[in-house]
ZAMARGU-4260 file (C-alpha; in steps of 0.2 Angstrom, whole numbers, plus 5000, padded with zeros to 4 digits):
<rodrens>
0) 4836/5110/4978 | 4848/5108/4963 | 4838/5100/4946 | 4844/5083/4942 | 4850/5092/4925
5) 4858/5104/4933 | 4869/5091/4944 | 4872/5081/4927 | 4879/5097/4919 | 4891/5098/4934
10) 4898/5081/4929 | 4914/5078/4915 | 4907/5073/4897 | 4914/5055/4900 | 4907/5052/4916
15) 4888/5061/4908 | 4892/5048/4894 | 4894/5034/4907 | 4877/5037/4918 | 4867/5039/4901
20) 4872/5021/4894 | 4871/5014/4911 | 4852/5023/4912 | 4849/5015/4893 | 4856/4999/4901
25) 4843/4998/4915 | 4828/5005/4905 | 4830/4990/4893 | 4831/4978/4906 | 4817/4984/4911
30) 4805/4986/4901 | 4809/4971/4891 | 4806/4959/4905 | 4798/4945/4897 | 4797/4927/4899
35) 4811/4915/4896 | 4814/4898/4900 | 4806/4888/4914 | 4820/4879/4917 | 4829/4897/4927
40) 4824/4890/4944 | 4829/4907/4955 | 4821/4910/4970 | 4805/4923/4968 | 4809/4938/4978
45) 4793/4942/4991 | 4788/4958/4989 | 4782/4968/5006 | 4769/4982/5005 | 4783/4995/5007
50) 4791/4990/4994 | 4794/4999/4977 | 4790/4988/4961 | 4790/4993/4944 | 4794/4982/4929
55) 4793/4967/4939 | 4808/4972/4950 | 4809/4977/4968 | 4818/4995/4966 | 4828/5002/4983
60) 4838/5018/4980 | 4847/5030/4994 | 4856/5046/4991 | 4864/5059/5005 | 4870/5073/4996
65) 4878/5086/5008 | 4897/5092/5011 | 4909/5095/5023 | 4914/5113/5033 | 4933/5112/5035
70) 4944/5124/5048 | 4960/5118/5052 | 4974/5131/5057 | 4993/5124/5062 | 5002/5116/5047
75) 4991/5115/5032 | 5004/5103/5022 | 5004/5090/5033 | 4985/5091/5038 | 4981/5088/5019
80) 4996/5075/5020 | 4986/5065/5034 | 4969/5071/5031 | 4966/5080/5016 | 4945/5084/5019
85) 4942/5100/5013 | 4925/5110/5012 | 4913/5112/4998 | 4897/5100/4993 | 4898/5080/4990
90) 4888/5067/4985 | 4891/5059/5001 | 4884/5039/4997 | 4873/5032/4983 | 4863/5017/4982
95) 4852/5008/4970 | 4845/4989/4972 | 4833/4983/4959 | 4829/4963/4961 | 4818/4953/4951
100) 4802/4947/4959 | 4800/4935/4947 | 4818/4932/4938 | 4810/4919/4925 | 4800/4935/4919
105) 4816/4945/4916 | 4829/4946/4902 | 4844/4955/4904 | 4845/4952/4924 | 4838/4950/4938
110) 4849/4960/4951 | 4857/4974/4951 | 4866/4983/4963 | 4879/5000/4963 | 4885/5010/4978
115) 4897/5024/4977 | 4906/5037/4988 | 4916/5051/4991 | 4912/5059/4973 | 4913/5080/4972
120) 4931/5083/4979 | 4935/5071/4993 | 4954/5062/4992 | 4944/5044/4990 | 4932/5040/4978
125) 4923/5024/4976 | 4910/5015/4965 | 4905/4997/4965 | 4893/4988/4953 | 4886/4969/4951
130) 4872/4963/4938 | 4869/4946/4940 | 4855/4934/4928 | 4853/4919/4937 | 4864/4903/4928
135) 4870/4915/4915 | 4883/4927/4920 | 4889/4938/4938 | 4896/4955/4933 | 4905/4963/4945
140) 4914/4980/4945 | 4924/4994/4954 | 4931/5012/4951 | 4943/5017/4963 | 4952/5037/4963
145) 4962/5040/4976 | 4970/5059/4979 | 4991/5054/4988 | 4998/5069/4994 | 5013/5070/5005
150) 5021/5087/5012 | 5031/5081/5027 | 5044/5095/5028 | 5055/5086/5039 | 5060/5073/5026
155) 5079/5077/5016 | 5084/5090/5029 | 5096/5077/5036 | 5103/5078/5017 | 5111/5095/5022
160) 5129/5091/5028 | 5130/5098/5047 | 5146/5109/5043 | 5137/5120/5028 | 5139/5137/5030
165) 5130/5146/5026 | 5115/5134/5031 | 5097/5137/5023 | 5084/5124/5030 | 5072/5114/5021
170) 5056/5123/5026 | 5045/5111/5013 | 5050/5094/5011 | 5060/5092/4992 | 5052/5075/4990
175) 5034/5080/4991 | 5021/5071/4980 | 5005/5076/4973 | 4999/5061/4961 | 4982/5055/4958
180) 4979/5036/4957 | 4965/5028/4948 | 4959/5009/4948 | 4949/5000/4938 | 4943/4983/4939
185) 4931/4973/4932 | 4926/4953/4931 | 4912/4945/4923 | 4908/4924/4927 | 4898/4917/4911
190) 4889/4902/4919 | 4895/4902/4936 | 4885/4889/4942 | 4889/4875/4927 | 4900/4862/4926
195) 4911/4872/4914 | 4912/4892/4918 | 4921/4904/4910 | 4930/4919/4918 | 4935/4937/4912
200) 4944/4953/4922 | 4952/4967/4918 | 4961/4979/4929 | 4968/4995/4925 | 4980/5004/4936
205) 4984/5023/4933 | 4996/5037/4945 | 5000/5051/4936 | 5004/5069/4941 | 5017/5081/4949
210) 5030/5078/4962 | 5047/5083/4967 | 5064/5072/4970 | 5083/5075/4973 | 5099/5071/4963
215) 5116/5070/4973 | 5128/5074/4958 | 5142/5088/4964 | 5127/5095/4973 | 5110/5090/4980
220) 5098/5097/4966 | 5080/5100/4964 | 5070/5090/4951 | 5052/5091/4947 | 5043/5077/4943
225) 5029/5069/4931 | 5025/5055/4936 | 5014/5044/4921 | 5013/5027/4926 | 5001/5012/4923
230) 4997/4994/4922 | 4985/4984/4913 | 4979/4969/4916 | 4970/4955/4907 | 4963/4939/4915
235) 4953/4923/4905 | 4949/4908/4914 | 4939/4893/4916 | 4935/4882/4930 | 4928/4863/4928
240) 4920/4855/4938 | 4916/4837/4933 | 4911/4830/4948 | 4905/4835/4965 | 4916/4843/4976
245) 4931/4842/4962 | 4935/4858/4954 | 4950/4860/4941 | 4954/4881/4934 | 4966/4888/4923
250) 4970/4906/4920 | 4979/4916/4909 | 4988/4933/4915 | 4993/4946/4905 | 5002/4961/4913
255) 5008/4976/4906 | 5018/4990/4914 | 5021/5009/4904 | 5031/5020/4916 | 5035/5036/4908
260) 5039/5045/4923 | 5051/5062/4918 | 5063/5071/4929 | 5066/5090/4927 | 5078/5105/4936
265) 5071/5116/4946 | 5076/5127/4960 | 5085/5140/4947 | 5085/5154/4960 | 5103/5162/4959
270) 5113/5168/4943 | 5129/5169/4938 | 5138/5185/4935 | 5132/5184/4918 | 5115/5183/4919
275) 5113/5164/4918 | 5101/5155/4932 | 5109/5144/4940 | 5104/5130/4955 | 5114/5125/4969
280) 5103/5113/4975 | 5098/5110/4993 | 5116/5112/5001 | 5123/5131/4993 | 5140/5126/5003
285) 5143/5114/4991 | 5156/5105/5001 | 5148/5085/4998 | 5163/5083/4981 | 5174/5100/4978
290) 5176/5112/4992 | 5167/5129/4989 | 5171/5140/5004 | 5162/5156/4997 | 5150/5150/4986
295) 5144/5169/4984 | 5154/5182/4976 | 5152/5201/4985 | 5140/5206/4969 | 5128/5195/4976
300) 5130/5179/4961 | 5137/5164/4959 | 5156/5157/4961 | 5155/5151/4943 | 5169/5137/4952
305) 5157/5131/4964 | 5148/5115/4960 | 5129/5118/4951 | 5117/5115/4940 | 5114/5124/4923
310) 5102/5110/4917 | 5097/5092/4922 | 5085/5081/4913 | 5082/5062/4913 | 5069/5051/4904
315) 5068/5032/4904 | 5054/5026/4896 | 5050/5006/4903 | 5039/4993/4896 | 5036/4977/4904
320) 5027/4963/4899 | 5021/4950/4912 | 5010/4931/4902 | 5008/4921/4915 | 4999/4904/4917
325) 4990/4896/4930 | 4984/4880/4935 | 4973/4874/4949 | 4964/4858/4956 | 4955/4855/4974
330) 4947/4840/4976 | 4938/4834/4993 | 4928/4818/4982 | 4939/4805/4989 | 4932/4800/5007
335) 4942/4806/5021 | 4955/4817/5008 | 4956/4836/5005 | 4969/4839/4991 | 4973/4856/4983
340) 4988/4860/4969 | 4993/4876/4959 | 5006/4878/4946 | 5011/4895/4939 | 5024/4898/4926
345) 5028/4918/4922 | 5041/4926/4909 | 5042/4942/4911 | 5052/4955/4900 | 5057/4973/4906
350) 5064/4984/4892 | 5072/5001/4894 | 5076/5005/4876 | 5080/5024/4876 | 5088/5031/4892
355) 5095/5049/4890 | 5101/5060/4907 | 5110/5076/4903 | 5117/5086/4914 | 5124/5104/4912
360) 5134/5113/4926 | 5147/5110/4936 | 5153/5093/4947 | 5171/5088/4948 | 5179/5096/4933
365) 5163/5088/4923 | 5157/5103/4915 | 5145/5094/4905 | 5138/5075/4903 | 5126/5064/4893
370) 5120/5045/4895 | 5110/5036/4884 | 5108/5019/4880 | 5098/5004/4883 | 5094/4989/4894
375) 5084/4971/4896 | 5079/4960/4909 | 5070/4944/4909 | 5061/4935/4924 | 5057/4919/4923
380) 5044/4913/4939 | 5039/4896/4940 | 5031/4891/4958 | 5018/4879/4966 | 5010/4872/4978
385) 4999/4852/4983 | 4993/4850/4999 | 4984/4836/5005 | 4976/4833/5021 | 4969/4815/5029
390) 4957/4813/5041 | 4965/4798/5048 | 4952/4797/5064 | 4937/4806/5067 | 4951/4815/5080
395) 4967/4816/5070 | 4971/4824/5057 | 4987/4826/5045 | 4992/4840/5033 | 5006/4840/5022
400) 5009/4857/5011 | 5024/4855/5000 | 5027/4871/4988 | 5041/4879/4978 | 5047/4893/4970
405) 5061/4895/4957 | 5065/4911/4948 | 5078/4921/4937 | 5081/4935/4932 | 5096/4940/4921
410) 5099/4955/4912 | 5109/4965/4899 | 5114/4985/4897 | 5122/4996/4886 | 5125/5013/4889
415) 5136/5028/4883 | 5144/5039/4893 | 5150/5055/4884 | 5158/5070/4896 | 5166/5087/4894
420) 5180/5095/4902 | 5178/5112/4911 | 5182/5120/4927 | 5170/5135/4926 | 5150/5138/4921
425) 5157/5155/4914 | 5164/5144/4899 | 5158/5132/4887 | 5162/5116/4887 | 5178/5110/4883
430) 5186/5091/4876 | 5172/5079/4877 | 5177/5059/4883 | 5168/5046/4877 | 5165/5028/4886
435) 5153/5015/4881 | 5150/5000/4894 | 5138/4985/4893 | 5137/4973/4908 | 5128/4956/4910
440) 5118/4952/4927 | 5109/4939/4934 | 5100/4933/4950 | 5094/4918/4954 | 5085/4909/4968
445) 5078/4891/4972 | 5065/4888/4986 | 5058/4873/4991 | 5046/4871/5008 | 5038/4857/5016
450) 5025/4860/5031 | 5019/4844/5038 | 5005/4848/5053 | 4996/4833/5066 | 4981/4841/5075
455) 4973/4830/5087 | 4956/4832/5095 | 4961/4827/5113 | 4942/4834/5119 | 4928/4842/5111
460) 4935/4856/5121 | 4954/4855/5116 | 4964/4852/5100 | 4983/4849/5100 | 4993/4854/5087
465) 5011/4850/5082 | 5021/4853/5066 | 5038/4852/5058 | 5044/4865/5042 | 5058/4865/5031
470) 5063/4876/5019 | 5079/4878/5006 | 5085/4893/4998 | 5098/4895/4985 | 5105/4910/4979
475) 5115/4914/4965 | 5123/4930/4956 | 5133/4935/4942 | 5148/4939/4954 | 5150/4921/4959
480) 5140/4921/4975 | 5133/4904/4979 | 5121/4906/4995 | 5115/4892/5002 | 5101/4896/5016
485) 5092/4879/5025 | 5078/4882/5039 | 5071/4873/5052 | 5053/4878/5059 | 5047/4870/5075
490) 5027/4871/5075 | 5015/4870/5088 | 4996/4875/5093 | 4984/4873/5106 | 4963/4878/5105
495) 4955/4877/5119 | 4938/4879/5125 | 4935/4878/5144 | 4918/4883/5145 | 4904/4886/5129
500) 4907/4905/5134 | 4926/4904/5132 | 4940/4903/5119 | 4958/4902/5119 | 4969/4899/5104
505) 4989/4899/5107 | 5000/4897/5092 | 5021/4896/5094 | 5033/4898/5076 | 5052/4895/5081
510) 5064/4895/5067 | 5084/4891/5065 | 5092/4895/5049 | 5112/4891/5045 | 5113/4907/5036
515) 5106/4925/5028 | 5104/4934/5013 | 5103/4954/5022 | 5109/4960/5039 | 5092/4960/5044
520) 5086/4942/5038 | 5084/4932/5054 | 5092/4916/5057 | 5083/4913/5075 | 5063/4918/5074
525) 5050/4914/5088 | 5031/4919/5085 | 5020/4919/5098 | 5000/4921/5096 | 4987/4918/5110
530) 4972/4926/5106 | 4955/4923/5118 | 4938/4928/5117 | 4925/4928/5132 | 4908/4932/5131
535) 4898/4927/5149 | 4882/4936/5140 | 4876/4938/5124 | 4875/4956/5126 | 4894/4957/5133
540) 4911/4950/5126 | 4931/4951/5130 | 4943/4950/5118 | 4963/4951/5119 | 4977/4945/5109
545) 4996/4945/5113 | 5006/4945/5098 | 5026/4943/5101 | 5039/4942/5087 | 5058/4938/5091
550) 5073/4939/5078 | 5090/4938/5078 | 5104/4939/5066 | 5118/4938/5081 | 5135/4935/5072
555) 5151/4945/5071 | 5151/4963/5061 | 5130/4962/5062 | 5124/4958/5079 | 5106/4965/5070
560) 5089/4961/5085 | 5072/4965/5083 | 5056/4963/5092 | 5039/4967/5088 | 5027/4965/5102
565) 5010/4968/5102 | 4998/4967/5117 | 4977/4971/5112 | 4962/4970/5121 | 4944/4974/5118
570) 4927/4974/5125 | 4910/4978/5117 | 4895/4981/5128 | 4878/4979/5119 | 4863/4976/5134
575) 4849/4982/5122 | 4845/4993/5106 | 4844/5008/5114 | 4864/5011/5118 | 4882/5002/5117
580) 4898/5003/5122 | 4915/4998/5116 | 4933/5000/5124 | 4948/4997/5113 | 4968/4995/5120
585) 4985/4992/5112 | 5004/4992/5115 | 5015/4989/5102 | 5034/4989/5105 | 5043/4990/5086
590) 5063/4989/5094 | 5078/4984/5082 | 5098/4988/5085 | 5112/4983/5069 | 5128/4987/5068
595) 5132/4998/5055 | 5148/5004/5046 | 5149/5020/5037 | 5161/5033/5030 | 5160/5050/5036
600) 5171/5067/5036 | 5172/5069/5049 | 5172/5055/5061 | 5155/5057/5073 | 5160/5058/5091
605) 5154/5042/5097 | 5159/5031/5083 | 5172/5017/5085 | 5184/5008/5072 | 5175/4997/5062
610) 5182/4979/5059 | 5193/4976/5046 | 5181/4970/5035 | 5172/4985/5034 | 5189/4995/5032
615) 5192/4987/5015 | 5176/4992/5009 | 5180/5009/5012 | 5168/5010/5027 | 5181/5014/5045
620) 5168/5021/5057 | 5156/5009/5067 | 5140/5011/5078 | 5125/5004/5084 | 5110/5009/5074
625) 5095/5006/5084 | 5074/5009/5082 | 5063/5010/5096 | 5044/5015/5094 | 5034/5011/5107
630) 5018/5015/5103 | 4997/5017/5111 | 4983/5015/5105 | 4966/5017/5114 | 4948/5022/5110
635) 4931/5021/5117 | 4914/5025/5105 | 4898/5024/5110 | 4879/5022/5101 | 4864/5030/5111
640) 4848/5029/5102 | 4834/5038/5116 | 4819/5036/5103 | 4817/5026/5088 | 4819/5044/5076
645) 4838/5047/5086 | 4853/5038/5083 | 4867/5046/5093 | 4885/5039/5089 | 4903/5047/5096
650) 4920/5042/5101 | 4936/5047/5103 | 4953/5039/5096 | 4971/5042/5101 | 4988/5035/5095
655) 5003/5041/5102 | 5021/5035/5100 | 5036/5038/5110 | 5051/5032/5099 | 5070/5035/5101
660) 5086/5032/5086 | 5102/5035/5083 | 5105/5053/5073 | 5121/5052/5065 | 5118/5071/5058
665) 5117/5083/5072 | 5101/5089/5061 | 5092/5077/5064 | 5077/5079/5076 | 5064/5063/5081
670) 5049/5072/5071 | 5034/5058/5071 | 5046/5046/5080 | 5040/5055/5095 | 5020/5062/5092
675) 5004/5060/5098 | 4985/5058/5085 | 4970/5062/5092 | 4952/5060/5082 | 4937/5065/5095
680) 4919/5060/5084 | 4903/5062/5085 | 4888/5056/5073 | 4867/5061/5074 | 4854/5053/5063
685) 4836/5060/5064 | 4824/5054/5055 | 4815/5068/5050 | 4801/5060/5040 | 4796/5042/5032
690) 4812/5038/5019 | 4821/5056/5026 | 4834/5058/5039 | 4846/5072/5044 | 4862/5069/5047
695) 4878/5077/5056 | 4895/5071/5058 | 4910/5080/5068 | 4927/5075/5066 | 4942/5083/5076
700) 4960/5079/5070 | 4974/5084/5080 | 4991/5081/5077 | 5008/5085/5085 | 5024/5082/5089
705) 5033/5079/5106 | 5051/5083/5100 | 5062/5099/5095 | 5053/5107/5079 | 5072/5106/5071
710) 5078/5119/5055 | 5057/5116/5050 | 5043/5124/5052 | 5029/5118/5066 | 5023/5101/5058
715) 5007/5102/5070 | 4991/5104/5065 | 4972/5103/5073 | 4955/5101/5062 | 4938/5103/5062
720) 4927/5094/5050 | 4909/5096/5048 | 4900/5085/5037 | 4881/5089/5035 | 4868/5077/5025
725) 4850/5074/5020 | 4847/5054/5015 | 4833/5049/5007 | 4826/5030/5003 | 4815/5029/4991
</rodrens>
């Protein structure tokens, strides 16, 4: 077995640093546990004759150190995009408890508790820690990594125009992502049990690392990312509580955002006939601005006519600053009267101070370009909420939620547009144009909503109740728009209870608005809930929910539907300690259908004219974009435990969805729209001696799709993931 110095040495210097102070931290506290004042009335722990005490605490620790045995053979970028379990050693799960047994006996605190998982190579990582001492203080913190990868080679191969010729297909998606996200969050409560207490957090946000995009400009071009972009956060607040049941708390929110993401060429695989790489980007016809009908010359390099990239770079530093103030109240003193209230005001400001894109090819007779230049925008966000709610009989009771919401946002820019003339990469570039433009945005929007809500007890076994919604909107814009948006919400909701074993709740949302902001905001809405629960034994229970949401945005030129319906049930069988059982169903239909109006060269076959509307805008073609994704889920998993030392514990989970859409581009193929998830499990616990048990865990992940494989390769994959683990409590 591995020395404990010899796993240290494996670890980074900071996080070496990190477990040193953190071990100095606990040593202290305990041993320098001595009396403090009698007024710390918290409870005495019981210790039990198990029980490990030193120092005056009761100390419980666990560790499973193990690792996984990975096989997976099919696609390996998209098994890492869903899964991402590779082999190699982890430490699997850590504890440590320690409480005091006398907390008036100890100084720094009284309970400590940290957990953590996933740590030596798995995509999620996570540690939790909380010290508390009694009256004084709550700490409570977290440390999140998270590994995002994303590889779906399907994704921008629609981008390739159908009649390119010749036609190269995307075999790996030019939009993959490999980035790392760290989280940080911490929150310490000075006196949280005191009429004044005091509250400080911080939370810091990190995704940095490689990925790759695409630029349309002449050409589709290959750019590879960098991405560096955080947030930090800073939170002080205090709540008062002056008498029982009455609670007032302010906070101040400080927020600031660094993105410093960076783009790059890349794909410089041809050359010109003198030597120079060049990139033709993900079409090599190049037909999407200036045709290019032999983008290859009989040497084998470059049309030096045809649209490409010599060089692309952009950077756009951004800085946003986010203060925000927040007040709150909820008071239930007053007999009879619940009352709660919040008011936030926010001024955000978002600079881009030094924007430069170069780019050098060719793309229209542009042989060369530059922007730079800067930009501003401003946010200012001032919303809240007071809700009051009467007890008018011991069977009625009223609500009323009124709240609001007023923002704006405008916004400046400047930027300077120089461009040189040229109608060949073979040559340098020739008169340069200059053009500087600043523009002056802004959007605003006021919206104010009032829920009012009567519930009535008709029965201890029956509540009925019936509400009324309204909400205003108003939107305006720099280009004069003026959009007025008013709802009305019908609200209504019915709990039942006809036998102590059985429960029925039924909720219904129907909505009618006089108009939209998008093509896809409803102006008719229904929601339907019912969800029931039936338990005829203690050791067995039913459950199921049907959740259906209708909209509709049904005039001329948009005609936009959509549904979501979702339809769950659920059992869980339980009849002693030895085994259980539990069954899992759902059906959810995701359907929506919108007109839409579009250019294209040429027109597709089934298109029609669009309306004139659409004609002016430079869009002539029309047809009925449509989603439909209906989609199963199901699983069954079971526990069996034969003898006390055995805890057997399997399962198998299935998703599959069946979906249809309109393909504009005869590329196009329905990939995950149609495909099918399947994850057989199977879990054994033996404890092998007092405080040691052996673990083993199977995981089988199977992915496929049930459509053509299109100009791809296979997206399918299966997996087999052995995790194997010793766990010791001590």
């Amino acid at each position: 077995m591995m020395s404990s110095n010899s796993m240290m040495s494996l670890l980074p210097n900071r996080w070496r640093m990190a477990l040193a102070v953190s071990s100095i931290f606990i040593t202290v506290g305990l041993i320098m546990g001595t009396p403090s004042s009698a007024q710390d009335k918290s409870p005495v722990t019981m210790p039990t004759p198990s029980d490990n005490i030193r120092y005056g605490y009761v100390i419980h620790q666990s560790v499973d150190l193990g690792g996984h045995i990975v096989d997976h053979s099919g696609s390996g970028a998209v098994y890492d995009t869903m899964v991402n379990l590779q082999s190699g050693p982890r430490i699997l799960n850590q504890s440590l408890d320690l409480r005091a047994v006398n907390p008036s006996h100890a100084i720094l605190f009284d309970h400590l508790s940290t957990s953590s998982f996933g740590y030596g190579g798995d995509p999620n990582s996570v540690s939790f820690l909380n010290v508390v001492k009694g009256k004084l203080y709550d700490f409570r913190g977290s440390f999140r990594r998270d590994r995002q990868y994303f590889d779906y080679n399907l994704l921008a191969n629609p981008l390739i125009p159908p009649t390119s010729s010749p036609y190269v297909p995307l075999l790996d998606t030019p939009h993959l992502y490999n980035t790392v996200r760290r989280m940080t969050d911490l929150n310490l409560t000075l006196a949280p049990l005191s009429i004044v207490s005091v509250r400080l957090s911080y939370n810091h946000n990190i995704s940095e690392g490689p990925s790759n995009s695409t630029l349309h400009y002449g050409t589709e071009a290959l750019l590879s990312q960098f991405w560096r972009n955080s947030t930090d956060s800073w939170i002080v607040g205090a709540d008062w509580k002056p008498v029982q049941r009455t609670s007032f708390s302010y906070d101040e929110f400080i927020t600031h955002y660094k993105g410093n993401t960076s783009w790059q060429l890349t794909g410089l695989n041809y050359q010109l006939s003198n030597g120079t790489p060049v990139s033709l980007g993900i079409d090599i016809s190049s037909i999407w601005k200036t045709p290019c009908a032999a983008p290859f010359r009989v040497d084998g390099t470059v049309s030096p006519t045809c649209n490409g990239y010599l060089a692309y770079s952009r950077s756009a530093p951004t800085r946003t600053l986010i203060p925000t103030e927040q007040l709150r109240f909820q008071s239930a003193s007053i007999p009879n009267i619940t009352m709660n209230g919040r008011l936030l005001y926010s001024a955000a400001t978002n600079n881009l101070d030094h924007l430069n894109e170069m780019f050098n090819g060719l793309s229209s007779k542009i042989r060369e370009s530059l922007i730079t230049g800067a930009a501003r925008v401003h946010r200012i966000n001032v919303n809240g909420d007071y809700s009051l709610t009467w007890q008018i009989t011991p069977t009625i009771i009223a609500t009323n939620l009124f709240d609001f919401w007023d923002f704006r946002m405008p916004g400046t820019n400047n930027f300077t547009t120089t461009t040189y003339a040229g109608t060949t990469m073979l040559a340098p570039p020739g008169a340069a144009t200059t053009t500087t433009a600043s523009d002056y945005q802004f959007l605003n929007q006021k919206t104010k909503t009032n829920t009012f809500v009567v519930a009535w007890d008709v029965t201890g076994r029956a509540r009925v109740s019936v509400g009324y919604r309204y909400r205003s909107r108003i939107i305006t814009d720099a280009g004069g728009d003026f959009i007025p948006i008013h709802e009305n919400w019908g609200l209504f909701g019915v709990s039942l209870r006809p036998t102590p074993q059985w429960r029925i709740n039924l909720n219904v949302d129907a909505m009618y608005a006089d108009n939209a902001f998008t093509r896809i905001s409803p102006r008719q809405l229904q929601h339907y809930i019912m969800r029931t629960t039936y338990k005829p034994h203690l050791w067995l229970t039913f459950s199921g929910t049907v959740n259906i949401r209708e909209s509709r945005d049904n005039i001329q030129t948009v005609n936009h539907l959509e549904h979501n319906r979702d339809f769950s049930f659920g059992t869980s069988i339980s009849p002693s300690e030895h085994w259980s059982l539990d069954l899992n169903y759902a059906y959810d239909s995701v359907y929506s259908s919108t007109i839409e109006c579009y250019a294209s060269t040429p027109a597709p076959s089934l298109s029609g004219i669009a309306p004139p509307v659409c004609v002016a805008a430079g869009t002539p073609w029309l047809s009925t974009g449509y989603y439909n994704a209906p989609t199963q889920f199901g699983s069954i998993g079971f526990m069996l435990s034969p003898v006390k030392r055995v805890r057997l514990n399997g399962g198998y989970q299935m998703s599959t969805v069946n979906g249809t859409s309109n393909f504009i581009n005869i590329r196009q193929v329905s990939g995950s729209l149609q495909s099918q998830f399947q994850s057989p499990y199977a879990n054994l616990v033996i404890d092998i001696a007092p405080n040691w048990s052996w673990k083993a865990n199977y995981n089988y992940y199977g992915y496929g799709e049930g459509s053509p494989i299109g100009p791809t390769l296979p997206r399918s994959f299966r997996g087999n993931v052995y995790t194997l683990a010793v766990h010791y409590a001590f």
